[in-house]
N, CA, C and O of each residue as an XYZ file, in Angstrom:
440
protein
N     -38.160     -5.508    -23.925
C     -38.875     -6.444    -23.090
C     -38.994     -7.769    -23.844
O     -39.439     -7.773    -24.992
N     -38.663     -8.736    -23.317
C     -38.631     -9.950    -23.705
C     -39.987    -10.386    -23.430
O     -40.399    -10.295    -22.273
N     -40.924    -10.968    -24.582
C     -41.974    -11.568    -24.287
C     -41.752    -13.056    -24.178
O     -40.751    -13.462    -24.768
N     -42.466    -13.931    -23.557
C     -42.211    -15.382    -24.272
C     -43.262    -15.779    -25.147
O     -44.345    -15.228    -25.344
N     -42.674    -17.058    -25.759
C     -43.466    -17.441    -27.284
C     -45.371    -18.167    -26.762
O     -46.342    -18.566    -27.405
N     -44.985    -17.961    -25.032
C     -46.147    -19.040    -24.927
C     -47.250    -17.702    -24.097
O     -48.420    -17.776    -23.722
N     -46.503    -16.841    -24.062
C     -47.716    -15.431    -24.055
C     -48.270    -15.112    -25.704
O     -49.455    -14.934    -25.984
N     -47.362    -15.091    -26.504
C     -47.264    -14.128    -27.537
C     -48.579    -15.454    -28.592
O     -49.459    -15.120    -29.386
N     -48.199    -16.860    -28.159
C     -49.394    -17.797    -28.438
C     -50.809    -17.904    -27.932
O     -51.878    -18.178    -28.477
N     -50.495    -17.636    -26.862
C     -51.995    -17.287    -26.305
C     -52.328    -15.732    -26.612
O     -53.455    -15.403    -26.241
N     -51.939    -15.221    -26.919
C     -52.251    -13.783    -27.291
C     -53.260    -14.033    -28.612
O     -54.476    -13.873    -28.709
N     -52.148    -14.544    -29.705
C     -53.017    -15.167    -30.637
C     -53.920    -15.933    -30.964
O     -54.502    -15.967    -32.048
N     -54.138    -16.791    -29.759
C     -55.148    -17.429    -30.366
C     -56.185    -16.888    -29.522
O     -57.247    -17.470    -29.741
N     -56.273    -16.022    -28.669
C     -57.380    -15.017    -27.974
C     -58.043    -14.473    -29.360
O     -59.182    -14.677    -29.780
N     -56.905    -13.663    -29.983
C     -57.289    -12.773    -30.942
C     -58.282    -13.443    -32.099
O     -59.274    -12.932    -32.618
N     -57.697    -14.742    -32.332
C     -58.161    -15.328    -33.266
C     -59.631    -15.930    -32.943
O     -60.230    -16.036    -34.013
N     -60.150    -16.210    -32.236
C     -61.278    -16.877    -31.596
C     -62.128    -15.473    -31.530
O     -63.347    -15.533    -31.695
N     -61.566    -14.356    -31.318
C     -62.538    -13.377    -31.015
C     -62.842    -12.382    -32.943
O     -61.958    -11.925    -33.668
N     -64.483    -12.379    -33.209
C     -64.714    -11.849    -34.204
C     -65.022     -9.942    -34.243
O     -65.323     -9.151    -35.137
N     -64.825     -9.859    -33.173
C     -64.819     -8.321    -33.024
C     -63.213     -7.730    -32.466
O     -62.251     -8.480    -32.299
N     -63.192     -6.090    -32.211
C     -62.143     -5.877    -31.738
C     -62.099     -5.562    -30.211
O     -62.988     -4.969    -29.599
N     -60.573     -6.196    -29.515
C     -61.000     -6.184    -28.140
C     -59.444     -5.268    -27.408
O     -58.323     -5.250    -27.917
N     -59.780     -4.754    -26.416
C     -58.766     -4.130    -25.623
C     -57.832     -5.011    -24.971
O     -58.086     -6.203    -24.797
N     -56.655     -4.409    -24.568
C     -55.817     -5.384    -24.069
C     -55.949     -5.565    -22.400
O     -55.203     -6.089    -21.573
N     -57.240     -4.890    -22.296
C     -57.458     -5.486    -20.806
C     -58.110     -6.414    -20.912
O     -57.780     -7.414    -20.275
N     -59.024     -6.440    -21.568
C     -59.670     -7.707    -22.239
C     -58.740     -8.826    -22.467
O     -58.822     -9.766    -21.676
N     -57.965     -8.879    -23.307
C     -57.081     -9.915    -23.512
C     -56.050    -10.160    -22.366
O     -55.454    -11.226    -22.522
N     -55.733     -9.558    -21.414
C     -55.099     -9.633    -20.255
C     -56.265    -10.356    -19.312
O     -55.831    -11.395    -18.813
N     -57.078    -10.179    -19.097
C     -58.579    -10.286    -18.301
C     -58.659    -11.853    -19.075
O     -58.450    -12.743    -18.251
N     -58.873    -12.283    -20.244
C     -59.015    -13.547    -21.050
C     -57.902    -14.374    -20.062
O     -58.191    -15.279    -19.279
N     -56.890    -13.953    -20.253
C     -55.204    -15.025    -20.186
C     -55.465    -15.418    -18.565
O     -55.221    -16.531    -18.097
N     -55.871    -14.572    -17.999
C     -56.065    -14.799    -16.493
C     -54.697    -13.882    -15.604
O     -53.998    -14.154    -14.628
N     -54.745    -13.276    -16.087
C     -53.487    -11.907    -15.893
C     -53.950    -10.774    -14.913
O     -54.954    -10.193    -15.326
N     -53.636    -10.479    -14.141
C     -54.174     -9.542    -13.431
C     -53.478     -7.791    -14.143
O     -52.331     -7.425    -13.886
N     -54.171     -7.194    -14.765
C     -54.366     -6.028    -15.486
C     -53.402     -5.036    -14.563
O     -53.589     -4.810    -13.368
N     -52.411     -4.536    -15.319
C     -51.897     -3.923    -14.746
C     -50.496     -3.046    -15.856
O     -50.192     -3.369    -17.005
N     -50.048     -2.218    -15.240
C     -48.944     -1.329    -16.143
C     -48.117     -2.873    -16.797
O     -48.341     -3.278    -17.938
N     -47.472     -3.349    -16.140
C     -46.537     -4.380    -16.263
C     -47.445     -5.511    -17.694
O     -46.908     -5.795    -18.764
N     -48.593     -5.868    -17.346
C     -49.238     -6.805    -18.029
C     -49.429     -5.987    -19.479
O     -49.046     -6.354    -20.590
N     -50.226     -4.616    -19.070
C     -50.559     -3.805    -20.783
C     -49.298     -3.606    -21.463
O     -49.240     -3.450    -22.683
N     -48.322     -3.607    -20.727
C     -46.794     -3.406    -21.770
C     -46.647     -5.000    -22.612
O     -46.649     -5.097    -23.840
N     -46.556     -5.879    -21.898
C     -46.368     -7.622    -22.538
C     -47.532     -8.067    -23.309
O     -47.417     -9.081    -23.998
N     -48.800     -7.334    -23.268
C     -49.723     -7.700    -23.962
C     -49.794     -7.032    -24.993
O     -50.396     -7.550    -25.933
N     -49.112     -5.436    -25.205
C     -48.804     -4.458    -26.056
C     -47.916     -5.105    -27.192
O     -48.129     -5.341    -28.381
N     -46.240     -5.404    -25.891
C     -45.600     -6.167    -27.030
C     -46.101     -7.402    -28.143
O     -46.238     -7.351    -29.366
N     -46.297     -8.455    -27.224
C     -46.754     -9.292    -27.441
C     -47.476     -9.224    -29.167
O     -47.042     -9.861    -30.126
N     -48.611     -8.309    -29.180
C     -49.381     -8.172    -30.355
C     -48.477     -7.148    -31.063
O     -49.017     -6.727    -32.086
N     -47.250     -6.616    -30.822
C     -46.391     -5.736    -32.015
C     -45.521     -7.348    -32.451
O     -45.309     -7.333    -33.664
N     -45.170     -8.222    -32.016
C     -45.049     -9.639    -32.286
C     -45.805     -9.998    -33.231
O     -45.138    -10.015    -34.266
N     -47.060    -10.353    -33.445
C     -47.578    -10.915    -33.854
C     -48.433    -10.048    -34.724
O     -49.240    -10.716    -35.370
N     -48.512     -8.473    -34.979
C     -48.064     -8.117    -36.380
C     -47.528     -8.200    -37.286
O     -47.915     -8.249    -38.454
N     -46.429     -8.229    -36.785
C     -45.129     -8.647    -37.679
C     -45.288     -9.787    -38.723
O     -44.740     -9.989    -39.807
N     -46.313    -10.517    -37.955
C     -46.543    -11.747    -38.937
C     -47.828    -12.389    -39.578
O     -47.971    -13.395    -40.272
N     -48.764    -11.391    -39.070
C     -50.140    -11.703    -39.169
C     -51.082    -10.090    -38.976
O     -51.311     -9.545    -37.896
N     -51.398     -9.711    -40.010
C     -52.444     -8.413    -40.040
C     -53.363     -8.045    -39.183
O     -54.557     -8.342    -39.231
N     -52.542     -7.060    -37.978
C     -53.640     -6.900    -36.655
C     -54.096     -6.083    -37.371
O     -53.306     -5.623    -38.195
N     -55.915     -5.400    -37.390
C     -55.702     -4.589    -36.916
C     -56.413     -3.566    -35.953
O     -57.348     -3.957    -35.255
N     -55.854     -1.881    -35.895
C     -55.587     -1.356    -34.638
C     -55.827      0.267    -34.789
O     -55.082      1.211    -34.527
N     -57.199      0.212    -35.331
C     -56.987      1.498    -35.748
C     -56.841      2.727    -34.614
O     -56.919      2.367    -33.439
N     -56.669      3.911    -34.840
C     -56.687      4.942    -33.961
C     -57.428      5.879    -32.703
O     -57.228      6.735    -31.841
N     -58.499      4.938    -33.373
C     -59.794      5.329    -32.609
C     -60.231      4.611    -30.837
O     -60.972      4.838    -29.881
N     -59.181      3.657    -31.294
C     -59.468      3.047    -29.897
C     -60.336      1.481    -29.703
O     -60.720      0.722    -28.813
N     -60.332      1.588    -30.863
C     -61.362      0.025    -30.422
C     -60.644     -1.059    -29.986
O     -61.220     -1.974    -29.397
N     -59.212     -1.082    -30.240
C     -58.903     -2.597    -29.550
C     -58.161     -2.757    -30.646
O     -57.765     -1.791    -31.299
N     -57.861     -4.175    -31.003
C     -57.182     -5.245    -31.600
C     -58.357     -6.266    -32.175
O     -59.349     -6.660    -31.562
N     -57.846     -6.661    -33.891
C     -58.553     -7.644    -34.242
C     -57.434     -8.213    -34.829
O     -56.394     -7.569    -34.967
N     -57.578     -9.554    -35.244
C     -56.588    -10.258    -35.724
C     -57.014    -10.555    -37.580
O     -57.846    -11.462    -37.612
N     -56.787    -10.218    -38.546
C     -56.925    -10.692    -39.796
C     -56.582    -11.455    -40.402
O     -56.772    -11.313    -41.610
N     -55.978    -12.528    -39.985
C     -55.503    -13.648    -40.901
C     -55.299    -14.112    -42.155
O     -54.296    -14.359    -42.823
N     -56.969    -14.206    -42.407
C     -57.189    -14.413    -43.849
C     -58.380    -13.476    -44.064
O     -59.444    -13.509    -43.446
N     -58.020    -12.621    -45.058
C     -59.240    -11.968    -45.243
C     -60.107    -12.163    -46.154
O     -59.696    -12.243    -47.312
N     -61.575    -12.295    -45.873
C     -62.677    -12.998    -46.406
C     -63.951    -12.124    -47.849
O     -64.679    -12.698    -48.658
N     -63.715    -10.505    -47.607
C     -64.875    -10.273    -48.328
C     -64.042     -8.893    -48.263
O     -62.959     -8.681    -47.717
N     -64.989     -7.905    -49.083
C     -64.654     -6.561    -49.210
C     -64.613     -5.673    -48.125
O     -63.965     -4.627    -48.095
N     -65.239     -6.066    -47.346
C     -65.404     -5.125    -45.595
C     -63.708     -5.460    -45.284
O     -62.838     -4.595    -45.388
N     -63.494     -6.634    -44.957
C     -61.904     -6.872    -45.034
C     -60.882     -6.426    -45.736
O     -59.889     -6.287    -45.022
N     -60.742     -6.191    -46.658
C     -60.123     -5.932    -48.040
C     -59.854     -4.064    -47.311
O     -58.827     -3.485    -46.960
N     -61.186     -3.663    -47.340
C     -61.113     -2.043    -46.684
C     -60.542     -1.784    -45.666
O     -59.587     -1.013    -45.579
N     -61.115     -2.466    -44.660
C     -59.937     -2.519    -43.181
C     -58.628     -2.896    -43.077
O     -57.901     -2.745    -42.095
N     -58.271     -3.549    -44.460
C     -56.943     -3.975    -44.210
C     -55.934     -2.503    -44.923
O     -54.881     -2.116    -44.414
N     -56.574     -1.886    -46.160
C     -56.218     -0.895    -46.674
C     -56.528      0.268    -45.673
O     -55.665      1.144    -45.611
N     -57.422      0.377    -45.033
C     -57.336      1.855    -44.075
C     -56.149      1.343    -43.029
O     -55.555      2.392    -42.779
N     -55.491      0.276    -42.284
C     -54.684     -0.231    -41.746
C     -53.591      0.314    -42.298
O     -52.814      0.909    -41.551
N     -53.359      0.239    -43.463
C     -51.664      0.228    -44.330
C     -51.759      2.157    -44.157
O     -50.856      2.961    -43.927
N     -53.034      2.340    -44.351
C     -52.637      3.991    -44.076
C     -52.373      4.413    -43.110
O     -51.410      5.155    -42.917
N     -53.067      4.086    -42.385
C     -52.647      4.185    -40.607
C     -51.385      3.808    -40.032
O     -51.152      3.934    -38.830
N     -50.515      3.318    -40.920
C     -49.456      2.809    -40.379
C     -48.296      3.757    -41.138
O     -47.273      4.225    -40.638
N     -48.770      3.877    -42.438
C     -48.076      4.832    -43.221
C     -48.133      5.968    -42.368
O     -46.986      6.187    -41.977
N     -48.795      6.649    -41.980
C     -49.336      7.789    -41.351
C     -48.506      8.304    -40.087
O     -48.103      9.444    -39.859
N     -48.345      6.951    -39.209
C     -47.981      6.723    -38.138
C     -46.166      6.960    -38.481
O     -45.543      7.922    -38.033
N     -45.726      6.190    -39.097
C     -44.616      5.883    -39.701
C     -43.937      7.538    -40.172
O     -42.863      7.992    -39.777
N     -44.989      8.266    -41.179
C     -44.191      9.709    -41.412
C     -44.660     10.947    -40.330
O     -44.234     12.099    -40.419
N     -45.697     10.440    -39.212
C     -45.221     11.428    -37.879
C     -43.875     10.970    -37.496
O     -42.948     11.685    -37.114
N     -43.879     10.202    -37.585
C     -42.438      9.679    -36.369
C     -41.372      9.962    -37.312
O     -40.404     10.429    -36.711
N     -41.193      9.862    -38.498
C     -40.029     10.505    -38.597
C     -39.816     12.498    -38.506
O     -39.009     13.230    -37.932
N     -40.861     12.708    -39.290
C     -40.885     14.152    -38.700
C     -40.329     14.638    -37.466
O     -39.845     15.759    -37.309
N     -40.459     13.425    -36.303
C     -40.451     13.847    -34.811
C     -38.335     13.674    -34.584
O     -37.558     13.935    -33.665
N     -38.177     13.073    -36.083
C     -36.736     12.306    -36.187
C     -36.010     13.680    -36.288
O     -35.082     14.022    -35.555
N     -36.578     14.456    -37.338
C     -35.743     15.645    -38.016
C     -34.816     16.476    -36.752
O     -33.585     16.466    -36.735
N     -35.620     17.137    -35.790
C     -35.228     17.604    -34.928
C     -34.369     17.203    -33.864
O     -33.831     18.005    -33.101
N     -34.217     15.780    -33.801
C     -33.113     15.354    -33.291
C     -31.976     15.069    -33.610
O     -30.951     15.093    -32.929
N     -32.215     14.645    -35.212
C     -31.135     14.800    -36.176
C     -30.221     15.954    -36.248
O     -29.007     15.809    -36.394
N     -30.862     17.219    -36.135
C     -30.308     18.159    -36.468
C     -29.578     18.331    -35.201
O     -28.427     18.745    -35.341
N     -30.058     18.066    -33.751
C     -29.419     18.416    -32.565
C     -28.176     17.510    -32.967
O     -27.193     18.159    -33.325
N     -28.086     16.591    -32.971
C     -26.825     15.550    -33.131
C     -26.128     16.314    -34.162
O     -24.930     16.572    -34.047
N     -26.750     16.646    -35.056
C     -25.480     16.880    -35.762
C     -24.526     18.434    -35.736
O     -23.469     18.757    -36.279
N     -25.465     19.142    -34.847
C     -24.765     20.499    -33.993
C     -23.509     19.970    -33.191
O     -22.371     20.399    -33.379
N     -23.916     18.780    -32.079
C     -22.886     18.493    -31.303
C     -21.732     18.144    -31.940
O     -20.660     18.673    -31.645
N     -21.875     17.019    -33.074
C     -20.525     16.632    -33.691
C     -20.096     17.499    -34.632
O     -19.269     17.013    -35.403
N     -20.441     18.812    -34.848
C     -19.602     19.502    -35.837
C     -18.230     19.900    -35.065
O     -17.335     20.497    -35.664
């Protein structure tokens, strides 16, 4: 899905203006977007965008999206380290989920 740069900007600077963490209906609901399958996918992407370049974060629990920029004190410092685990975490389910397909592929081409 192709986002454009002038969603994926207003995405950010939603994020950035806001000091707590917020859902992406929320941030869809902010942009003036009418909430919907189509919108939570571009607002989804959108902020896997702007990870990439700036420390969301997103933990598991559900709270939403915060944006970290610059981080200011030790409360930060912690959230940014429970983040890197959460991603680590995330990162060796999914390959686990890899193994088993690996192995199917490589049944077919023997």
């Amino acid at each position: 899905m192709k986002i454009t740069n002038e969603l994926k900007e207003a995405v950010k600077a939603y994020l950035q203006i806001k000091d707590d963490y917020v859902s992406r209906q929320q941030i869809s609901i902010a942009l003036g977007l009418k909430y919907n399958t189509s919108s939570d996918r571009q607002i989804r992407a959108a902020i896997a965008q702007i990870a990439a370049e700036t420390p969301i974060l997103s933990p598991s629990n559900g709270k939403g999206y915060k944006l970290l920029a610059e981080p200011k004190n030790e409360a930060d410092l912690i959230a940014l380290e429970r983040q890197l685990n959460e991603n680590y975490k995330r990162a060796r389910e999914i390959e686990k989920r890899n193994v088993p397909i690996y192995e199917a592929i490589r049944k077919l081409c023997i």
